[in-house]
C-alpha positions in Angstrom: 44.8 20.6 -24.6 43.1 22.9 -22.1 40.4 25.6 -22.8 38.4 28.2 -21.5 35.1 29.5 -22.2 34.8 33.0 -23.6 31.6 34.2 -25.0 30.1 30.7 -25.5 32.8 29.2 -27.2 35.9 26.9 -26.1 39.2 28.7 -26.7 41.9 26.1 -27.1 45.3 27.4 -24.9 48.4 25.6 -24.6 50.0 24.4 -21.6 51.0 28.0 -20.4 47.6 29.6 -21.1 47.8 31.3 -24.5 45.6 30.9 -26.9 46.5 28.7 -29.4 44.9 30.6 -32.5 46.3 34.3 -33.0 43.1 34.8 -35.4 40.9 34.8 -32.0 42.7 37.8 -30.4 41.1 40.7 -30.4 40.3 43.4 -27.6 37.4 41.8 -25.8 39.1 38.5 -25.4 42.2 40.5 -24.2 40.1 42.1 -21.4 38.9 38.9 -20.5 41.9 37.3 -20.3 43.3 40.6 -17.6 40.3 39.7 -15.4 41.1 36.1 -15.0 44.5 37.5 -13.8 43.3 39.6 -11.2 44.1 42.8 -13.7 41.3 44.6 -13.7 42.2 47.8 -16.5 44.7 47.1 -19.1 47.4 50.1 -19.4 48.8 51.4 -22.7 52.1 49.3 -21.9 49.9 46.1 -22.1 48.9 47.0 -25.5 52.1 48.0 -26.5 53.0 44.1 -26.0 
C-alpha cells in the first residue's frame, strides 16, 4: 500500500489515492488532499460529493 504524510502521520491510500480509512476524513485533510491536486479552494459542489 502507498501513503502520504499529513500532519505527521502516514495515511494509508489504495492504489487510486483514496484514503483507505473513512474515520480519517475530515475538512483539513480534504483541503490537503485539493492542494496536492493543483485545486487550490474547494467549491460547495466539492463538498456536496
Amino acid at each position: 500500500m502507498a501513503y502520504i504524510e499529513f500532519k505527521g502521520q502516514q495515511i494509508e491510500v489504495d492504489e487510486d489515492g483514496f484514503i483507505t480509512d473513512p474515520g480519517l476524513w475530515n475538512e483539513e485533510l480534504a483541503e490537503f488532499l485539493a492542494k496536492t491536486e493543483e485545486i487550490e479552494e474547494l467549491t460547495e459542489d466539492h463538498w456536496k460529493v
